[in-house]
VEXPASE-579978 format. One line per 10 residues: number of its first residue (from 1); their letters; for each residue z, x, y of N, C-alpha, C. Coordinates in Angstrom, 3 decimals, always signed. Example, Ala and Ser with C-alpha at 12.3 -4.5 7.8 and 13.67 -1.06 7.14 Angstrom:
VEXPASE-579978
1) AS) +7.800/+13.190/-5.690/+7.800/+12.300/-4.500/+7.800/+13.200/-3.300  +7.080/+12.850/-2.250/+7.140/+13.670/-1.060/+7.870/+12.900/+0.030
This chain:
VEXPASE-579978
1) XXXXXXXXXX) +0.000/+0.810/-1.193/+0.000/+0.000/+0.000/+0.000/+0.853/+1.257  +0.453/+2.092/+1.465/+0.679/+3.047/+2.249/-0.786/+3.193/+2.815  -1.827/+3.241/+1.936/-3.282/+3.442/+2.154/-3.782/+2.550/+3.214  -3.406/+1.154/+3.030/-4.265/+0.331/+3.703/-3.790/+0.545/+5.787  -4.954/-0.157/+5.882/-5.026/+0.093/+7.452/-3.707/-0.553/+8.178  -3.417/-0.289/+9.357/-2.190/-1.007/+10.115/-3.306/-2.089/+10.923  -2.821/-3.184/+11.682/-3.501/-4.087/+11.947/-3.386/-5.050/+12.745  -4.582/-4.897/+13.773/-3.821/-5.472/+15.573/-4.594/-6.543/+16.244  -5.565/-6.459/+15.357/-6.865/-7.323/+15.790/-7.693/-8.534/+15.264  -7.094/-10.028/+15.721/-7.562/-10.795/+15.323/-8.875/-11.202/+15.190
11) XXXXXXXXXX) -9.202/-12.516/+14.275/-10.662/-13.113/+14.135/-10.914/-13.154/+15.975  -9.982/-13.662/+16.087/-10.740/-14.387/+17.498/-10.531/-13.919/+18.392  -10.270/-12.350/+18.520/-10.424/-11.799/+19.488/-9.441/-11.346/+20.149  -8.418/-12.051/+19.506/-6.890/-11.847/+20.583/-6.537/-10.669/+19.825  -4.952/-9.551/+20.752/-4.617/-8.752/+20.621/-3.151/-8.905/+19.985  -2.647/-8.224/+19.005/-1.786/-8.155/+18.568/-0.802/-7.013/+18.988  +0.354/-6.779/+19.906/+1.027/-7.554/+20.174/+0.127/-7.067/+21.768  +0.923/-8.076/+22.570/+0.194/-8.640/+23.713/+0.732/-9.559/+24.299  +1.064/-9.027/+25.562/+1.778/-9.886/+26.758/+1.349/-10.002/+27.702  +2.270/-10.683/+29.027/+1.462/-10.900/+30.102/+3.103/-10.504/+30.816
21) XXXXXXXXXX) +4.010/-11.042/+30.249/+5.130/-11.262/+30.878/+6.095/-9.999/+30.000  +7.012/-9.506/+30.433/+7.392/-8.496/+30.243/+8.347/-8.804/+28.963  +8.964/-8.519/+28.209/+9.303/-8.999/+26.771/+10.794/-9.203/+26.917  +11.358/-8.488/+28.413/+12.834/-9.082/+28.712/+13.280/-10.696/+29.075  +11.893/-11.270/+29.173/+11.844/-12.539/+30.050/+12.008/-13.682/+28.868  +11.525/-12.719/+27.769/+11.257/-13.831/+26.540/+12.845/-14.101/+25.866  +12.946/-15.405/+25.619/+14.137/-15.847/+25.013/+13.513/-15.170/+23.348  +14.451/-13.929/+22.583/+14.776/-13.335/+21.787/+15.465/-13.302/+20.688  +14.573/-13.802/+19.914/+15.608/-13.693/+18.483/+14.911/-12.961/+17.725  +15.150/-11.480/+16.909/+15.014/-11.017/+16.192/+15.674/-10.500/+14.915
31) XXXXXXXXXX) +15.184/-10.862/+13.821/+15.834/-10.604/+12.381/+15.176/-9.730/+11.499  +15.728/-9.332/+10.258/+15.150/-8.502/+9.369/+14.671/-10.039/+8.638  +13.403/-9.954/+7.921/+12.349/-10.818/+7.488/+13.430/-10.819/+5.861  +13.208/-12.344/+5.316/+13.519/-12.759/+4.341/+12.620/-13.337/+2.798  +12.725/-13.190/+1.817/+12.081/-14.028/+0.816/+11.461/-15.505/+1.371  +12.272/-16.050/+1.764/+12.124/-17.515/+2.325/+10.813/-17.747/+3.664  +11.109/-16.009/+4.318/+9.671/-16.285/+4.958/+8.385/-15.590/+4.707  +8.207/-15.937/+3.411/+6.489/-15.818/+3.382/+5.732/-16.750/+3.431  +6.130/-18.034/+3.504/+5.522/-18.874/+3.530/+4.330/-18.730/+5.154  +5.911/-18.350/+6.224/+5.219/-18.675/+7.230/+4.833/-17.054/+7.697
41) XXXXXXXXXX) +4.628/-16.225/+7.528/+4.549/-14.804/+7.366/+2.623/-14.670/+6.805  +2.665/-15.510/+5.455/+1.514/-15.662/+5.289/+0.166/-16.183/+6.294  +1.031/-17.295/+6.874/+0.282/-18.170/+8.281/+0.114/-17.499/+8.772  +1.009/-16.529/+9.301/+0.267/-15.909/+10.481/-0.605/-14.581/+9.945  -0.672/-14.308/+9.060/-1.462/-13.384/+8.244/-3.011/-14.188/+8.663  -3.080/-14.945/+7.900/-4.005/-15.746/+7.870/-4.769/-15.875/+9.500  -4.003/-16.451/+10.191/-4.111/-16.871/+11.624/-4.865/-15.427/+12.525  -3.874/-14.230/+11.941/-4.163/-13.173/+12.791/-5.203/-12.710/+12.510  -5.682/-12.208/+11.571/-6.513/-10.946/+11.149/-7.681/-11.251/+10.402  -8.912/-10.997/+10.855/-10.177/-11.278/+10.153/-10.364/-10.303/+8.994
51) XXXXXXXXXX) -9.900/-9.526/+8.062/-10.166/-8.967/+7.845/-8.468/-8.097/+6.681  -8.510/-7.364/+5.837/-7.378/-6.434/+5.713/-5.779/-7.122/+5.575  -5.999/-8.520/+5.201/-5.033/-9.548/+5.092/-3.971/-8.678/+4.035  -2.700/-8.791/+3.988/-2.182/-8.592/+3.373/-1.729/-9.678/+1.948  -1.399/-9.917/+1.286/-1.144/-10.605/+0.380/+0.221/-11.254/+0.338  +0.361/-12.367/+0.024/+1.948/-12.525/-0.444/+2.429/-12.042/-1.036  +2.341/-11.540/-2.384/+2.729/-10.329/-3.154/+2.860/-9.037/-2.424  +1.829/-8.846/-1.431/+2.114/-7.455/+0.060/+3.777/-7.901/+0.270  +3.267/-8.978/+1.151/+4.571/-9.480/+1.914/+5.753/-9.083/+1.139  +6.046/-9.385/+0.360/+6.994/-9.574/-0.727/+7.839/-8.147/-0.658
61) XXXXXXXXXX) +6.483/-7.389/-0.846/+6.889/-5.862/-1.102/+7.678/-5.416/-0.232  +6.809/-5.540/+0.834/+7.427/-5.063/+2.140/+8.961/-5.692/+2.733  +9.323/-6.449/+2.253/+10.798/-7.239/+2.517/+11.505/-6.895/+1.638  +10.736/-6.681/-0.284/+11.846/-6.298/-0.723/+12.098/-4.925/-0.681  +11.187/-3.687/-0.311/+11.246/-2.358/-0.487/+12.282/-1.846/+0.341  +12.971/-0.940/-0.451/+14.214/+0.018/+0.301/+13.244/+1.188/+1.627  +12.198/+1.212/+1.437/+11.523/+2.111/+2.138/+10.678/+1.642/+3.391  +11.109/+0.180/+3.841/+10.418/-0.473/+4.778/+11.307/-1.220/+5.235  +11.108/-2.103/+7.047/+11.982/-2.477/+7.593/+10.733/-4.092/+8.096  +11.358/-4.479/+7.904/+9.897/-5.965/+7.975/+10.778/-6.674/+9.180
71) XXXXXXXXXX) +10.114/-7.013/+10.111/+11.496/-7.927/+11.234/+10.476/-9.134/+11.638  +11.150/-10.063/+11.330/+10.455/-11.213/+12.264/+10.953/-11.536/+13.756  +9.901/-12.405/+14.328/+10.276/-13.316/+15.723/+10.857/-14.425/+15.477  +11.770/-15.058/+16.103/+11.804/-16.321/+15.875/+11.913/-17.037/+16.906  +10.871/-17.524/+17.624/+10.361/-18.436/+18.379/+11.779/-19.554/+18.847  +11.692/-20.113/+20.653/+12.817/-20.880/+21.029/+13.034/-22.407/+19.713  +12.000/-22.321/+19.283/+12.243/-23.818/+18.560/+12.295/-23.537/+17.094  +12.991/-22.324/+16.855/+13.091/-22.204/+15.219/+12.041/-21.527/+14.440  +10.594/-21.481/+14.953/+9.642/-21.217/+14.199/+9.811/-19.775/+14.302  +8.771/-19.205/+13.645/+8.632/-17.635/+13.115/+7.346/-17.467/+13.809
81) XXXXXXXXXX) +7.096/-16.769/+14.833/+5.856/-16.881/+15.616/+5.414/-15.569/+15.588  +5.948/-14.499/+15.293/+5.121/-13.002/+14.302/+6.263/-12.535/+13.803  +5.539/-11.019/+13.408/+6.232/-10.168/+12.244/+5.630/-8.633/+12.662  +6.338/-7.640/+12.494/+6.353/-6.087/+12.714/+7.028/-5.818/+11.464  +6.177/-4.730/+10.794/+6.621/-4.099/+9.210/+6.135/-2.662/+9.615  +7.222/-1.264/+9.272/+7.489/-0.147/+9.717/+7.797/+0.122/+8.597  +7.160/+1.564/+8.113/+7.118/+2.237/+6.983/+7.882/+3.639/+7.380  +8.699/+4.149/+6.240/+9.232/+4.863/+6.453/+9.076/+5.974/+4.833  +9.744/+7.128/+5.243/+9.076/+8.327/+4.299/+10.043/+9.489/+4.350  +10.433/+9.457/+2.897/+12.270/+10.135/+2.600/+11.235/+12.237/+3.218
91) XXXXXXXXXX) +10.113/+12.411/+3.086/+9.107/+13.643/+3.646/+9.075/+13.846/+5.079  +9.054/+12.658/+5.745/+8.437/+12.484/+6.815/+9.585/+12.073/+8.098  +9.548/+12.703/+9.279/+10.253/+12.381/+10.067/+9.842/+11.130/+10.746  +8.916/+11.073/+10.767/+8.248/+9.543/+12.002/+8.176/+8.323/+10.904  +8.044/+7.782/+11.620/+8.144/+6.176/+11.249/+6.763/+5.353/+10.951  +5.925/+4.757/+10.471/+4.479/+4.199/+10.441/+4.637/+2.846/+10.766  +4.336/+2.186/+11.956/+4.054/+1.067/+12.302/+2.813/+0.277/+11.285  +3.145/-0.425/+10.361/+1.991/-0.718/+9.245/+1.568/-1.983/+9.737  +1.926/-3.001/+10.349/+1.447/-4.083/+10.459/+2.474/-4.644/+12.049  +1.781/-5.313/+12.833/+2.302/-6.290/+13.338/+1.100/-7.244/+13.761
101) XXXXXXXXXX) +1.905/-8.667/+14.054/+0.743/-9.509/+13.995/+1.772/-11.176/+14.960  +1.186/-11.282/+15.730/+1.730/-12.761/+16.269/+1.285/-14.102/+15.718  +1.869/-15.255/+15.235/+0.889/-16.087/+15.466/-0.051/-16.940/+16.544  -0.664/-17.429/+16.283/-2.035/-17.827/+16.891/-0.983/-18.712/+18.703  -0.550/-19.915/+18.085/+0.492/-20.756/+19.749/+1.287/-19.535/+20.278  +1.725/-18.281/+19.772/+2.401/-17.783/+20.288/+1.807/-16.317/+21.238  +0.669/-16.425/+21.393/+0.323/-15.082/+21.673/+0.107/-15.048/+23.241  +0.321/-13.628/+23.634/+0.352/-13.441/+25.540/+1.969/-14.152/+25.787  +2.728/-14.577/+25.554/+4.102/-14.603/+25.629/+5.484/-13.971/+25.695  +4.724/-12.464/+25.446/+5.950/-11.305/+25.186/+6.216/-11.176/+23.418
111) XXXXXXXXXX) +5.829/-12.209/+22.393/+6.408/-11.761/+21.170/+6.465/-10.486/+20.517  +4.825/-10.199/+20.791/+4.296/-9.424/+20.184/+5.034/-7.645/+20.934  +5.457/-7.953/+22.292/+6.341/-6.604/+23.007/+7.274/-6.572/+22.375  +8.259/-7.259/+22.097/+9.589/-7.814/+22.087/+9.481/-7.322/+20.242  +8.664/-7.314/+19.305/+8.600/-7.326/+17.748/+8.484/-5.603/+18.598  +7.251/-5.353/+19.164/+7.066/-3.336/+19.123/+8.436/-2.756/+19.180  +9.033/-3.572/+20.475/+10.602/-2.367/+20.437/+10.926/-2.656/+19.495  +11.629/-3.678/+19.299/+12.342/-4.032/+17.680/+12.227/-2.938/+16.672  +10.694/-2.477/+16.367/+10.521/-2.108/+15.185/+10.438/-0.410/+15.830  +10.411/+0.074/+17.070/+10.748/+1.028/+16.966/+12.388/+1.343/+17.363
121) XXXXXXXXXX) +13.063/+0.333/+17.808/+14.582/+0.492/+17.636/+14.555/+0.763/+15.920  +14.495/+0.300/+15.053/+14.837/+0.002/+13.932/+14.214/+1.405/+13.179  +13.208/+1.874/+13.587/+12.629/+3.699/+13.389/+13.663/+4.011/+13.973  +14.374/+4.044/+14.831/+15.274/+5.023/+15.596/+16.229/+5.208/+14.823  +16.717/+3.501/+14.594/+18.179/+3.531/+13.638/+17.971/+4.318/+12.598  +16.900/+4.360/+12.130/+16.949/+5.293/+10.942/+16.762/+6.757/+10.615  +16.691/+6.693/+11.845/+16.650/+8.089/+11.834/+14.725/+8.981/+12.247  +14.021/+7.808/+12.477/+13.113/+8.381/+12.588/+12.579/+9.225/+13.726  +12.196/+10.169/+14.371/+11.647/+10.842/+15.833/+10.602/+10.437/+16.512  +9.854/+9.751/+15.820/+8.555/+8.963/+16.000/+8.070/+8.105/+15.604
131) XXXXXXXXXX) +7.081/+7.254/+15.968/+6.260/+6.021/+15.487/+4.848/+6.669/+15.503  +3.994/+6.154/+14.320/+2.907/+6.175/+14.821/+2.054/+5.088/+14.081  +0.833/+4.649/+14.364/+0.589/+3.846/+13.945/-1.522/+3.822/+13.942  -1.937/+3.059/+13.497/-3.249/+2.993/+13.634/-4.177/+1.474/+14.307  -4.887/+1.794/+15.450/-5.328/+0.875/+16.414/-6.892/+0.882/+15.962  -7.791/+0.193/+16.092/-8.977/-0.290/+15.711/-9.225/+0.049/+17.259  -10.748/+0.847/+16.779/-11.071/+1.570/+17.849/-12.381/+0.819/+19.065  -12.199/-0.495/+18.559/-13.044/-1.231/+19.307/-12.165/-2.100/+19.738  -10.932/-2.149/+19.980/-9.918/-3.184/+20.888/-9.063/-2.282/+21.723  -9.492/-2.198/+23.047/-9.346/-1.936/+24.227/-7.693/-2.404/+24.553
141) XXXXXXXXXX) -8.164/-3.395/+23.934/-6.475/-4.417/+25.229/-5.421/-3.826/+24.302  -5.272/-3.610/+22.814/-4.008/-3.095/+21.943/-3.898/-1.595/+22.839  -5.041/-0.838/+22.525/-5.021/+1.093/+22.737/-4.069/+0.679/+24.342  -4.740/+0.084/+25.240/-3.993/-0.141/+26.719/-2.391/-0.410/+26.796  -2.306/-1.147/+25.571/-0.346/-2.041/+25.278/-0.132/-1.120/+24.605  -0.353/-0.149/+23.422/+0.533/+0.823/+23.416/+0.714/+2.102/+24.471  -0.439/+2.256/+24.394/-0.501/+3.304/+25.878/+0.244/+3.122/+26.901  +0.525/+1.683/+27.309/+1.510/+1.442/+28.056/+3.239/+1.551/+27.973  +3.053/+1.639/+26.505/+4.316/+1.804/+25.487/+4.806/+2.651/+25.074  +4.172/+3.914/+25.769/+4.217/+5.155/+25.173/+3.473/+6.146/+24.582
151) XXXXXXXXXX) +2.411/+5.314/+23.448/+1.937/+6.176/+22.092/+0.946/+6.984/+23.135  +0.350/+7.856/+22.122/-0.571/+8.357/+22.872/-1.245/+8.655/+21.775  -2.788/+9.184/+21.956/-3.810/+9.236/+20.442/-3.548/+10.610/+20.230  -3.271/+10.680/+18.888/-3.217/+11.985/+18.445/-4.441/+12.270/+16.901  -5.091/+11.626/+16.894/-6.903/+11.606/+15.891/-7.468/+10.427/+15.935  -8.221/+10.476/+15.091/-9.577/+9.453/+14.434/-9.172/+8.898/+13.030  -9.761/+8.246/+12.790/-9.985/+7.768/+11.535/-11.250/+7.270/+11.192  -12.111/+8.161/+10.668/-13.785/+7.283/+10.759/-13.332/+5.877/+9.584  -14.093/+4.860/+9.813/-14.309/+3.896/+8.738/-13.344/+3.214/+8.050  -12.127/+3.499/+9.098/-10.974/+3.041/+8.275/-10.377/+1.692/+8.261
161) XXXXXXXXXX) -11.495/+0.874/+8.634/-10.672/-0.425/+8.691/-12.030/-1.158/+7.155  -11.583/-2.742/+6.802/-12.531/-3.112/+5.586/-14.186/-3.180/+6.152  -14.087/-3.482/+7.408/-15.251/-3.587/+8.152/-16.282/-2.653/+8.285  -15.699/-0.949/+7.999/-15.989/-0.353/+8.766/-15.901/+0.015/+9.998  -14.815/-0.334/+10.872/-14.473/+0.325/+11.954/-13.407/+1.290/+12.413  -13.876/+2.389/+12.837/-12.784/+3.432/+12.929/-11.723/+3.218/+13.721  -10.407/+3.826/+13.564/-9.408/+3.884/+13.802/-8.446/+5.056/+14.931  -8.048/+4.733/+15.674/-7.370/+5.850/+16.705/-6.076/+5.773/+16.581  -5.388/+6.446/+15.592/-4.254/+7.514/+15.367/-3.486/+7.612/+16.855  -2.162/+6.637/+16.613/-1.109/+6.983/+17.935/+0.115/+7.434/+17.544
171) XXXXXXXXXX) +0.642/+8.344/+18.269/+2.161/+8.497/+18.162/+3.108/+8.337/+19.316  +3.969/+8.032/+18.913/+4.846/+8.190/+20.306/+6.303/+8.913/+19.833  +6.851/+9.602/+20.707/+8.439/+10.205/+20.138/+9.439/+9.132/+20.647  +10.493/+9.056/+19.436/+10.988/+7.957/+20.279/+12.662/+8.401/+20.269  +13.444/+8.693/+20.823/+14.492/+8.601/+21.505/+15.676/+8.671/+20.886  +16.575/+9.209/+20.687/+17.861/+8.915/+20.245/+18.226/+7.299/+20.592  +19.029/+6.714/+19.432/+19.316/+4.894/+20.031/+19.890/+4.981/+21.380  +21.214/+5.774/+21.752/+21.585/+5.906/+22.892/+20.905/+6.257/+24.205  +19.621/+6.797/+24.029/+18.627/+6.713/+25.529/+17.417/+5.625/+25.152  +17.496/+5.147/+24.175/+15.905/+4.107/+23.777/+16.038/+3.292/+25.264
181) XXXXXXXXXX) +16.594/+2.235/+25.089/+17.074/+1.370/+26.313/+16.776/+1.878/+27.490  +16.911/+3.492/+28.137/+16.476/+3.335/+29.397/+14.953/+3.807/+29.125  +14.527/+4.357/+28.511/+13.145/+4.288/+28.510/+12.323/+2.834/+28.453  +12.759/+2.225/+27.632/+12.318/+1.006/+28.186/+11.734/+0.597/+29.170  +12.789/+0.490/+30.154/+12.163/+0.413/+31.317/+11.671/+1.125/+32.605  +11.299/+2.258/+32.236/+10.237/+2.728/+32.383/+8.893/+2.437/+32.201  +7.773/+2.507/+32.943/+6.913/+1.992/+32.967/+5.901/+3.404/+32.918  +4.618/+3.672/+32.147/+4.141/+4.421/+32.126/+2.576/+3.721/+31.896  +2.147/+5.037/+32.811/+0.375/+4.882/+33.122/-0.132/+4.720/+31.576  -1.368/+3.450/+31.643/-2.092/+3.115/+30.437/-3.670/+3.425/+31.081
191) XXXXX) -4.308/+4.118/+29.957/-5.570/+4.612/+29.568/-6.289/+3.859/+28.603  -7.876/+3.368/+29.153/-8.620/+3.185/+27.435/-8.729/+4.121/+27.032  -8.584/+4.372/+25.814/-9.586/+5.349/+25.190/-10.725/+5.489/+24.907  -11.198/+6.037/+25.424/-13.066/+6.560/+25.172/-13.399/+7.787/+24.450  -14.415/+6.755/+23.797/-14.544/+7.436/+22.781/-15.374/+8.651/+22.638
């Protein structure tokens, strides 16, 4: 599962995660993801991504594995409106952002900000120094929201998505837990990447 692509880019165009409003504004509930939600975990699988879907049996993995941290949103009215899953590696100091994904009513709202810290608080807690993750190199508006977030491109990936579309390799260093928070808010210059 480690193999497959990370994944930001819906059928229809929208960006995964993706705001308008800053992710402090958003009423916040975040949890570690349960058995009970794949149902709706799957939905937004479905909802998000043309492509590189993960499976319920994926899902599964990833909630039950000691080596991964799966966190959901949970939306003001109860619902589960995305999910951020972060891979981790007893070798490896950094952290792998493997998936995040909003659903479809919930997107441009802050979820999708509000799941990124989450899941790199939750790299931190563990000890990780970094995130990095993989962006599809034909969506502009994600490379811009992490860029804004920190990462910065550190390679390529020719062909690495099911489509055929290559991939741009980000990392970002991320913080002891005790300074994460003021970086936060900090605001830092965002770049497309060109290719």
């Amino acid at each position: 599962m480690a193999d497959q692509p990370q994944r930001d880019h819906a059928a229809d165009g929208s960006v995964h995660p993706s705001a308008r409003r800053p992710a402090s504004t958003v009423p916040t509930t975040i949890r570690p993801a349960t058995l009970a939600d794949i149902k709706a975990l799957a939905a937004i699988e479905a909802s998000a991504f043309r492509s590189d879907l993960l499976s319920v049996r994926a899902l599964k993995h990833l909630i039950a594995r000691a080596n991964a941290a799966t966190l959901v949103h949970v939306a003001s009215g109860g619902s589960i409106s995305g999910y951020a899953a972060v891979l981790f590696h007893r070798q490896r100091p950094a952290a792998r952002l493997y998936s995040i994904a909003v659903g479809s009513g919930y997107r441009r709202l802050g979820h999708g900000v509000a799941l990124l810290l989450a899941a790199e608080q939750a790299a931190a807690d563990r000890g990780a120094n970094a995130m990095t993750l993989e962006v599809r190199a034909d969506s502009t508006a994600a490379q811009h929201l992490y860029a804004t977030h920190g990462y910065s491109v550190c390679g390529k990936q020719q062909r690495y998505y099911a489509d055929g579309t290559d991939a741009w390799k980000m990392r970002k260093p991320l913080l002891p837990r005790n300074h994460a928070a003021d970086a936060v808010s900090e605001q830092k210059e965002a770049h497309v990447i060109k290719a």
